[in-house]
N, C-alpha and C positions, 0 to 999 in steps of 0.2 A: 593896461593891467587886466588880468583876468580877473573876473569874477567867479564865486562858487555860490548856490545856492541848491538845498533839496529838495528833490522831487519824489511825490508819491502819487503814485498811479495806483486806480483801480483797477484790476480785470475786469473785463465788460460781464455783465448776466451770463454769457452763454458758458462762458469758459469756467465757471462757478460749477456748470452742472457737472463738468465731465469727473468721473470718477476715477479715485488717486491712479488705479491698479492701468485704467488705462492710459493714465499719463506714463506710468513707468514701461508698460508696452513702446508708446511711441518714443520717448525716451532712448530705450536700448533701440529700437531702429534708425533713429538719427545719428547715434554712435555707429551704429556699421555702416553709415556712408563715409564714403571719402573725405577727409579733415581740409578744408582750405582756407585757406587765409591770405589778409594783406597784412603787414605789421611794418612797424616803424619803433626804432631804436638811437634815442637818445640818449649820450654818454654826455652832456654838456657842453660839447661843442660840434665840430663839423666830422662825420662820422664817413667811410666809406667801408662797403664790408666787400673784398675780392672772393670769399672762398665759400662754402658751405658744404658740410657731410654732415649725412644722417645717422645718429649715435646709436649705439646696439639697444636702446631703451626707448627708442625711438621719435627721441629728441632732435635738434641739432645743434651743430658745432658753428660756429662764424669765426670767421678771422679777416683786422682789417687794419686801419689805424684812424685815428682822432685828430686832425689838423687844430693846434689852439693856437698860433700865428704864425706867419711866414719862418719856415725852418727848425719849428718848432711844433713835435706829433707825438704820438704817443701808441705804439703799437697795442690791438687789442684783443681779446677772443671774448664771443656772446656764448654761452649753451642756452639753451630753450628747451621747451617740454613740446610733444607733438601737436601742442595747439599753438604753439610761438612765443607762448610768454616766457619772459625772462627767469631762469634759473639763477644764473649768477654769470655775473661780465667783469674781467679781467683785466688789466693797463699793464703794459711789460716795456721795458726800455731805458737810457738815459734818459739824461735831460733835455739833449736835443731833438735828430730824428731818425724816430721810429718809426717803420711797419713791419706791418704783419703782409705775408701776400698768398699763404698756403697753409695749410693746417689739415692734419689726419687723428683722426683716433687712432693708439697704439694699441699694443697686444694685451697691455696690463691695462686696459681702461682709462689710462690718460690720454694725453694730448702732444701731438709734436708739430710745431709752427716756424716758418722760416720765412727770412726778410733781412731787413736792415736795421745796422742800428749805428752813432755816431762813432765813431775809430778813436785811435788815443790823439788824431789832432781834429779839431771842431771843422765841421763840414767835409770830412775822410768821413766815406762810409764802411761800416764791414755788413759783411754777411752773418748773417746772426741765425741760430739756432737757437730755440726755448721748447726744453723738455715740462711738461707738466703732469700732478698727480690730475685724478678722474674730478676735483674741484677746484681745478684752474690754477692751483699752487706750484708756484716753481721747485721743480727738482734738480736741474741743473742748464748753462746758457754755455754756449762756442760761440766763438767769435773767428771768422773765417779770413783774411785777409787776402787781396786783390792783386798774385802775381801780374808782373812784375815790381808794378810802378805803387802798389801797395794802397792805393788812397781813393777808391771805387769799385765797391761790388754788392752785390745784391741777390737772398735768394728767392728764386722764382717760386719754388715749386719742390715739393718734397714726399717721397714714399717711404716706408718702413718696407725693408727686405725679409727674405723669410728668415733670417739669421740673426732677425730683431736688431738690424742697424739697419743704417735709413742709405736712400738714395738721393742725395740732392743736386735740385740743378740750381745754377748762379750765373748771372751774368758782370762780369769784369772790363775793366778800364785794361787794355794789353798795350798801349799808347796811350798818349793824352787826350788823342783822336779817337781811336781805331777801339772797340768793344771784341769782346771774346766771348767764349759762351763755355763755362766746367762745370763737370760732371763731376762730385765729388761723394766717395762711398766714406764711410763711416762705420766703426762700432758701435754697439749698444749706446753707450755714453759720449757718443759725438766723436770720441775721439776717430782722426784720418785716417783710414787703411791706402787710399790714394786719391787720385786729383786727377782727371782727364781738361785738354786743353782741345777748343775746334774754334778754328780762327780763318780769316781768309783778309786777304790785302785791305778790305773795305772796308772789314768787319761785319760781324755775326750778333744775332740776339737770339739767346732761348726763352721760351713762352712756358712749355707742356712738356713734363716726365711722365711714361706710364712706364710700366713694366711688360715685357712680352712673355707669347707664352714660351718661346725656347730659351730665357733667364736672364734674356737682356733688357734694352732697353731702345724706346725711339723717344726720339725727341723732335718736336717743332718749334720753328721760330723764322729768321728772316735772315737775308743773306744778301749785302750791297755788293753789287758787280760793279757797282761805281759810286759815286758820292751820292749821284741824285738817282739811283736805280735800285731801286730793291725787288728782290724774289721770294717766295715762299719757301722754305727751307728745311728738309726733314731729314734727320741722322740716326740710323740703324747700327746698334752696337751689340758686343755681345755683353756678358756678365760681369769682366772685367772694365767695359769700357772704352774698349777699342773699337775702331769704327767697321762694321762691314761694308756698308755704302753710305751715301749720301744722296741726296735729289733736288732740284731745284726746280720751280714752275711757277713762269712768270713770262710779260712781254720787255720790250725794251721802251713801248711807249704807255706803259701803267709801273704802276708802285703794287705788289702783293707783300702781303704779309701774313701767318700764320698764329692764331692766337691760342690753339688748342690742338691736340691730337688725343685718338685712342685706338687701339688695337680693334680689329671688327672680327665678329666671329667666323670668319672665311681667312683668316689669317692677315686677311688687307691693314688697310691701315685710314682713318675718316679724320678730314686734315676742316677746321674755319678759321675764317680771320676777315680780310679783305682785301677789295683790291680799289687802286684809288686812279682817278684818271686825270691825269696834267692835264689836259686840252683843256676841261670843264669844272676843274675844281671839287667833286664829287665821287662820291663811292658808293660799293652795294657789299653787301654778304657777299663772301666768297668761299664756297664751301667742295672739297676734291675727297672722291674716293678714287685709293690705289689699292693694288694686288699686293701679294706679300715681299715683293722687292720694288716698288716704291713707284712703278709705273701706273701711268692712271686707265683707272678704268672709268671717270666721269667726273667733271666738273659743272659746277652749279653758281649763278649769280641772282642774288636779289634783291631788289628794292627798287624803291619808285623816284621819285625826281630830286633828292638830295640825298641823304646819307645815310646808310644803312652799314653796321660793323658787328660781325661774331667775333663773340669775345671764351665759349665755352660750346665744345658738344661732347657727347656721350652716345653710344649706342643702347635703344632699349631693348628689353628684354625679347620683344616679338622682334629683333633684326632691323625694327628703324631707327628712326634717328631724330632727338632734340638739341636744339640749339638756345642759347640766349645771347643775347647784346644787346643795342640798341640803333631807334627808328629815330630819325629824324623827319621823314617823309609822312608817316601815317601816327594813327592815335591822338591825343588830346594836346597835343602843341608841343615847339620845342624838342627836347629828347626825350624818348617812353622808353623804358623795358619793353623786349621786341623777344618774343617766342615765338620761336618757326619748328615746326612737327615737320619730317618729310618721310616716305614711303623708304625703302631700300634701294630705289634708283635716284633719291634725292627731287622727286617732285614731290611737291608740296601738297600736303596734307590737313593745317590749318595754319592760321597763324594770330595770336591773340599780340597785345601790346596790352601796356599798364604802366596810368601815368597819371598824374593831374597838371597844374600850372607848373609846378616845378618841374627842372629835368631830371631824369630818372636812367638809371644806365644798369643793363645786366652784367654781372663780370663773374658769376659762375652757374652752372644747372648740374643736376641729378636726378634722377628716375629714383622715386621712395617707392618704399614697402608696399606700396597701398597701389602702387601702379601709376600714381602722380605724379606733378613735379617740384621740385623747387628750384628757384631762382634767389641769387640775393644782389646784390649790389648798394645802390643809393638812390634814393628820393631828395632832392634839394641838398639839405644839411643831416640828414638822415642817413644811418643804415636802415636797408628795405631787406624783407623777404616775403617774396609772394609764394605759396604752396597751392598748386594748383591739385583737379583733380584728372584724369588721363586724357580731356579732352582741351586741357589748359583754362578751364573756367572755373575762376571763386565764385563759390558760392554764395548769395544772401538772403536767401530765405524767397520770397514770392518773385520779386524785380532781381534781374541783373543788370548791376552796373557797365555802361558801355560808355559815358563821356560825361563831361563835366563834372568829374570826381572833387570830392573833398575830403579834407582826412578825418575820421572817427576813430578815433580810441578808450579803448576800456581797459579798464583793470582794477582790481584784481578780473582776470577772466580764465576759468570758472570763481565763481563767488559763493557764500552761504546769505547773508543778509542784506548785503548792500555792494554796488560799483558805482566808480568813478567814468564818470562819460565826459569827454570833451571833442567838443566840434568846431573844425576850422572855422570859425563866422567871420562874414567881409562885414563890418560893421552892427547896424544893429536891423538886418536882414534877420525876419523871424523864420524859423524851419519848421516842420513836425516832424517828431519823429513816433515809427509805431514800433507795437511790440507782436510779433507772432510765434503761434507755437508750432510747434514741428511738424505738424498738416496743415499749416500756412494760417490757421485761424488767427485773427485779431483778437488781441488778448488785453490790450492797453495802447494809448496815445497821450502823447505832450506834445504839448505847444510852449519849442524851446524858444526862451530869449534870450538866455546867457551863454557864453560859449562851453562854461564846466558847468557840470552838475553832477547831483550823487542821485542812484535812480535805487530803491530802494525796494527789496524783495516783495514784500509785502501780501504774503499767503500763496503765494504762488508758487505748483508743486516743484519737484526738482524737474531738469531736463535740459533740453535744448532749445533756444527761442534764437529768433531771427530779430536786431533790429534793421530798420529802414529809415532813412533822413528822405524827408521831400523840399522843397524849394516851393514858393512861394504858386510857381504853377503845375505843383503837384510831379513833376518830375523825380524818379530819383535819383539824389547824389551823392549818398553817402549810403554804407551797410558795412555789417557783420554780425557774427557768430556771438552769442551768449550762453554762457552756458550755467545753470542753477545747481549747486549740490546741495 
């Protein structure tokens, strides 16, 4: 059981002298740096979050589902404020199971999310659509059913067109075997304008809808040339749906598969996923840029001695490119969030992970406002979002964390008189934690022994402080962002 107890901390002498006006100088400078963070969100049970968009207020959006026991979920969307803390979190579904796997901000400042949800007989899935207002309130839910055979389908991934009805993609049961992959357009209110079907003997899965720029659409996913053979697989259509081409890229002695696509500003097209190799059990990043009719102009693999998989890219704004998924080969054990930067020929540029004892997995990125990034996914039983700044480093005030992480969380954060601090403790291992202000000065220190505590303002101007957790030989392993109003 946890304990709470409260802490008050003095400021040391020095920091008594500085004067308010220049506390509010350094203040507004620490706001014009780049906002970064790690966060973790707990809904009460086991949390994963697939999706993240940055909201016009400069918030975000998450979308995922809550595992509460075998077969049994609960689809969900988080909004946050630009520092990550929770605005309001959402629960949408049956009784049985739910997800969430895609989620947009619309025209009118709500929300449109697409997944699964339990059909009219128990363990039949449909494809579920949920319209929301701009405070997560249902406006209206479709329920999409899984030609033929009616009793599996699921939506991947979903855009709002410019006609303010959406473009979704879904993946279906076409056999009992055999998966399909439809493209289904929509009006404003979900109702069907039409249904596209792409299918092939072995069956097909879609991953990634974007929009192009001549009114169509590509799509990636994967494509069995035999039972045990898969290809990487991208379909070009126009407006309506129908297909211009199609492309496959892959060996006959590896497994590829594609988890993401986007449009690239040369009209190409930047395809990740992975590619997995029978011989050895193992896989790396597998990341292709093609021209605008689907031929490649470069393929890319990465990772080191086990397993490495993208699961999300995006082109940014100077013409490169970020990815996220996850490392099983590098970072703090097990599976980390794996960020890979690369140049516009796809060599590598950095590459951060983020992770502690738990495994941690990337399953969306975005380029924000600020020129950063975010990533979300899950930490253990957690939904995670890391918001990096453009060189994929969180910040923590003096130390950056690089390995044996533990989790810190605060909240309320920003605060007026007081927050709630709790730290992951392996028993009753004592820490220190410091407190620094926004030119890194030392401002205050405890010496924690319980794993909660309430760390209280206690004169100290408004702004931005840095905490830092040390370990017993002065390492650090634990930080974040505090912030005083």
């Amino acid at each position: 059981m946890r304990t709470q107890s409260k802490i008050f901390f003095s400021p040391l002498p020095s920091a008594l002298l500085h004067l308010t006006c220049i506390f509010c100088l350094l203040s507004a400078a620490a706001f014009s740096q780049p906002i970064t963070f790690e966060k973790y969100y707990d809904l009460g049970y086991s949390e994963d979050s697939r999706c993240v968009q940055q909201t016009t207020d400069g918030g975000y959006i998450m979308a995922g589902f809550q595992g509460i026991w075998v077969g049994v979920s609960q689809a969900f969307l988080i909004k946050t404020d630009s520092l990550g803390q929770t605005v309001w979190s959402k629960t949408y579904g049956g009784p049985d199971n739910n997800e969430f796997w895609s989620v947009r901000q619309t025209y009118d400042g709500g929300y449109i999310a697409t997944g699964q949800t339990t059909g009219s007989q128990s363990n039949f899935y449909d494809t579920y659509l949920v319209k929301t207002d701009s405070n997560g309130d249902t406006l209206w839910t479709k329920h999409y059913k899984a030609p033929p055979l009616n009793y599996y389908g699921y939506g991947r991934d979903i855009i709002q067109t410019q006609d303010s009805g959406y473009a979704l993609l879904a993946n279906v049961n076409d056999t009992d075997t055999i998966g399909a992959i439809l493209l289904i357009k929509t009006k404003s209110n979900g109702d069907t304008i039409w249904t596209k079907k792409y299918r092939n003997t072995f069956g097909t899965g879609g991953t990634s809808l974007k929009p192009t720029s001549d009114g169509g659409y590509i799509i990636s996913g994967f494509f069995w040339n035999t039972s045990s053979d898969a290809d990487v697989y991208l379909i070009k259509t126009n407006s309506n749906g129908d297909t211009l081409w199609t492309k496959k890229y892959g060996t006959p002695i590896t497994n590829e598969g594609a988890n993401s696509v986007c449009q690239t500003n040369d009209g190409g097209y930047f395809l990740g996923g992975s590619i997995y190799y029978i011989s050895n059990n193992s896989g790396d990043a597998y990341l292709i840029k093609t021209n605008s009719i689907g031929d490649t102009t470069w393929t890319k693999k990465y990772g080191g001695t086990i397993n490495e998989v993208v699961s999300s890219v995006t082109q940014t704004n100077d013409g490169k490119y970020i990815s996220t998924g996850y490392t099983t080969s590098f970072g703090a054990g097990g599976a980390d969030l794996y960020l890979l930067r690369l140049d516009a020929t796809g060599d590598t540029l950095w590459t951060e992970t983020f992770g502690t004892v738990n495994d941690e997995n990337g399953k969306w990125v975005i380029q924000t406002s600020d020129g950063g990034f975010a990533a979300t996914g899950y930490s253990g039983y957690d939904a995670y979002l890391v918001k990096t700044d453009s060189n994929g480093i969180v910040m923590t005030g003096i130390n950056e964390i690089t390995e044996n992480k533990i989790r810190l969380k605060i909240y309320p954060n920003p605060f007026f008189s007081y927050a709630n601090i709790e730290i992951e403790k392996e028993g009753n291992t004592p820490y220190l934690l410091t407190i620094n202000d926004a030119i890194g000065k030392e401002v205050g220190r405890i010496n924690v022994e319980n794993s909660s505590f309430v760390l209280q303002r206690n004169g100290l101007p408004s702004g931005m402080y840095f905490l830092n957790v040390y370990n017993s030989s002065l390492q650090t392993i634990a930080g974040n962002k505090i912030i005083i109003q």
